[in-house]
C-alpha positions in Angstrom: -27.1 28.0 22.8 -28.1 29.1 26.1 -28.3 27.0 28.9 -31.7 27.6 30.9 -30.8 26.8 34.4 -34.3 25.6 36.6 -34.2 26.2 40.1 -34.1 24.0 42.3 -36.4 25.4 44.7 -39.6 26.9 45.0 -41.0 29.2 47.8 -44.7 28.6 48.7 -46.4 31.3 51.0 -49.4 29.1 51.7 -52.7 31.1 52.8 -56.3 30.8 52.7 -59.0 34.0 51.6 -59.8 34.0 55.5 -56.8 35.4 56.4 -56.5 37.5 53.8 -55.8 40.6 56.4 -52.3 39.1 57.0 -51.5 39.3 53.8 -50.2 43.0 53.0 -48.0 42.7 56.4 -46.5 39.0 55.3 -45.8 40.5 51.5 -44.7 43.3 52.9 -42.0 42.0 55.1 -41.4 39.1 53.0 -39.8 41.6 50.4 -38.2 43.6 52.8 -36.2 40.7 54.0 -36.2 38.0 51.5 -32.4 37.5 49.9 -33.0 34.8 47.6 -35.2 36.0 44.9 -33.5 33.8 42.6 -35.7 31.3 43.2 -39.7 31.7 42.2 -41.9 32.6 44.7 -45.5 31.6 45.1 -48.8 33.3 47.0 -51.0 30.7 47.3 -54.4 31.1 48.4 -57.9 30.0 47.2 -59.7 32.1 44.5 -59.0 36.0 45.1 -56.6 37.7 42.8 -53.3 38.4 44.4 -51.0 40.9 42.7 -47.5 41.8 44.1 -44.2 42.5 42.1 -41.6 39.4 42.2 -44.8 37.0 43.1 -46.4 34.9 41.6 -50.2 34.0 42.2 -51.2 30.3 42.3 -55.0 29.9 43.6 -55.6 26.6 44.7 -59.3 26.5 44.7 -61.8 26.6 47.7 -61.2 23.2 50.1 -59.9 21.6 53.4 -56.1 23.0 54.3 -54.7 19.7 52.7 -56.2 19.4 49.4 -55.3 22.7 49.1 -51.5 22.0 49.8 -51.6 19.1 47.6 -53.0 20.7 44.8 -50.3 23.6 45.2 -47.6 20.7 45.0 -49.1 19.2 41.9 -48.7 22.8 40.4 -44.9 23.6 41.2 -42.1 21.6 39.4 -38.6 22.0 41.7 -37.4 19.1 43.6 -37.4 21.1 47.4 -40.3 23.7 48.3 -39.6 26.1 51.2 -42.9 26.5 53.0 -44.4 29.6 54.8 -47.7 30.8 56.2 -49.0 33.9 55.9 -49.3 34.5 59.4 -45.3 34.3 59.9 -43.8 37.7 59.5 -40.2 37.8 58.3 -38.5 40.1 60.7 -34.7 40.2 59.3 -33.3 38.5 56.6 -31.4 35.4 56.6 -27.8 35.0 55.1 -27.8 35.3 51.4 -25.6 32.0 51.4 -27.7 30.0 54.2 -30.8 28.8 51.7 -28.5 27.4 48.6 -26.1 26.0 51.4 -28.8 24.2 53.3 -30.1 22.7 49.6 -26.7 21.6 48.7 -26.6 19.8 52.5 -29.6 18.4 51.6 -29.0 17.2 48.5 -25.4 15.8 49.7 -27.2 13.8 52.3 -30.1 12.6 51.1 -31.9 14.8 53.7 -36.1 15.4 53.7 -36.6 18.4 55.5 -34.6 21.4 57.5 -37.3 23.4 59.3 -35.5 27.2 59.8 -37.3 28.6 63.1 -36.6 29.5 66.8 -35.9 27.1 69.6 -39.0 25.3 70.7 -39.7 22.8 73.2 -41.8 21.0 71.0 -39.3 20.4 68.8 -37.1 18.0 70.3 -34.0 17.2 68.1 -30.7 15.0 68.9 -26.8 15.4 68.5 -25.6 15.5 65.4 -22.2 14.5 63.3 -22.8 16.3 60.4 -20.5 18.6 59.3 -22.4 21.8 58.4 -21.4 25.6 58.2 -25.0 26.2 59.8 -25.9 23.6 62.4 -28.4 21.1 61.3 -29.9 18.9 64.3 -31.7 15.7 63.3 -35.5 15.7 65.1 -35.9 12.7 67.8 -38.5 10.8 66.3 -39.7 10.4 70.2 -40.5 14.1 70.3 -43.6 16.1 69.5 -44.7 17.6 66.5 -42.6 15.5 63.8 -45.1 17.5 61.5 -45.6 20.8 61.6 -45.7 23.4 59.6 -42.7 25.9 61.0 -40.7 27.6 58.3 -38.9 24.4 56.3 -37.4 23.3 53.1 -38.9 20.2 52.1 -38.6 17.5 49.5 -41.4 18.2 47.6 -42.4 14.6 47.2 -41.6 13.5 50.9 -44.1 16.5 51.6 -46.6 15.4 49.5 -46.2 11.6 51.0 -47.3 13.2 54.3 -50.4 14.9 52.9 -53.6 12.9 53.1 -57.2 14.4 51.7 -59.3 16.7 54.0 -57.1 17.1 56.9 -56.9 20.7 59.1 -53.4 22.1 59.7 -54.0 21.0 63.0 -55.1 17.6 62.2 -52.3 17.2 60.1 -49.8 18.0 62.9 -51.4 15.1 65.3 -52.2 12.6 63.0 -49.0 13.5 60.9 -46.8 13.1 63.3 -48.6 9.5 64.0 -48.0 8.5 60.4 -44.4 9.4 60.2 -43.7 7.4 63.8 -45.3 4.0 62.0 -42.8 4.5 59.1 -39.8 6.0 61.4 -37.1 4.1 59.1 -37.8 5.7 56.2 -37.2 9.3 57.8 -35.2 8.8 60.8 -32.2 11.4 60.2 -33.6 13.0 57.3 -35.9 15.3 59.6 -33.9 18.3 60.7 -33.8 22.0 61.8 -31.8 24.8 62.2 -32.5 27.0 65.4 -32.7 30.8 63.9 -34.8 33.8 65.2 -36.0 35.3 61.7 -39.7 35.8 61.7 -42.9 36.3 64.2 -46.5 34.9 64.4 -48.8 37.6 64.5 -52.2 35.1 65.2 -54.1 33.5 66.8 -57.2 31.6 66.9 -57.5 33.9 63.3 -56.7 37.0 64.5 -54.3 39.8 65.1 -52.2 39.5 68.4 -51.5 42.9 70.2 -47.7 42.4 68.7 -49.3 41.5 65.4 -51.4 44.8 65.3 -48.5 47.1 66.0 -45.6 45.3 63.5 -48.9 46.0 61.3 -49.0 49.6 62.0 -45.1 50.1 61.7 -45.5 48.7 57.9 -48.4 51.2 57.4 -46.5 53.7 58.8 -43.6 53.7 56.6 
């Protein structure tokens, strides 16, 4: 008999119909760089039909940013999610080995989250002593932002524990990052992120930057 193996990952490209002008630049370069196709990849917005080979549509309904999310969770099955936003534009790929590593590391240390993203003041992280191939800094639960919603592999379930109904993204960062200070405990250590240059945000305030516009015009381009 053979053995059906399940992933232990999903990727969630998380989007709303608003910003639905990102999305043939963020598909576009997501499969241009994207080296891990082994694992199933969502497009989730709210209602419109979304068609793109290797993707898989999942429409979440029309609602505030975190119902949305939570509904998207209650919809996949794997243990970690690797969340995006559409407005994040992969620029170069990551090392084929770097995702299934950083899920093994993970799983080996009973880890909650490695956000994958560029240096950021925001982010402030402390030493660490684990012994990684790809250096994995634990956040200092003193520093801004403890949520936010940079490139990251999550537990799915310690994701969903930090989702409450009808929050904004923004709303979530603040008054997320206040919830996971009054439970510090439970995540201290397990909240960690791996400085790499790998993608660009092309918005703001819901709308094409100057940079966005022209990355945009080299994929029409081609």
């Amino acid at each position: 008999m053979n053995m059906v193996l399940i992933p232990k990952m999903s990727v969630i490209i998380h989007t709303c119909d608003a910003y639905a002008f990102c999305w043939k630049g963020c598909l576009h370069y997501f499969d241009k760089y994207w080296n891990n196709w082994e694992y199933p990849v969502y497009f989730c917005n709210e209602v419109q039909e979304v068609f793109y080979p290797r993707i898989k549509n999942l429409r979440s309904g029309k609602s505030e940013w975190s119902d949305r999310l939570i509904t998207i969770l209650n919809n996949v099955d794997t243990k970690y999610v690797f969340y995006l936003q559409e407005d994040m534009w992969l620029n170069k790929g990551l090392p084929s080995d770097m995702i299934p590593y950083l899920i093994e590391l993970m799983e080996n240390n009973d880890l909650f989250c490695i956000h994958i993203c560029p240096p950021n003041a925001f982010y402030a992280t402390l030493p660490s002593s684990l012994k990684s191939k790809y250096e994995v800094l634990p956040f200092n639960p003193k520093g801004k932002y403890l949520m936010n919603h940079q490139p990251a592999i999550w537990h799915r379930s310690f994701l969903r524990e930090c989702l409450v109904p009808n929050e904004s993204p923004w709303i979530n960062e603040i008054d997320g990052t206040s919830r996971l200070r009054k439970i510090k405990r439970k995540w201290k250590g397990k909240i960690s992120i791996h400085y790499k240059e790998w993608y660009t945000p092309v918005c703001i305030k819901g709308k094409l930057t100057e940079f966005g516009k022209t990355f945009n015009e080299k994929r029409v381009s081609k």
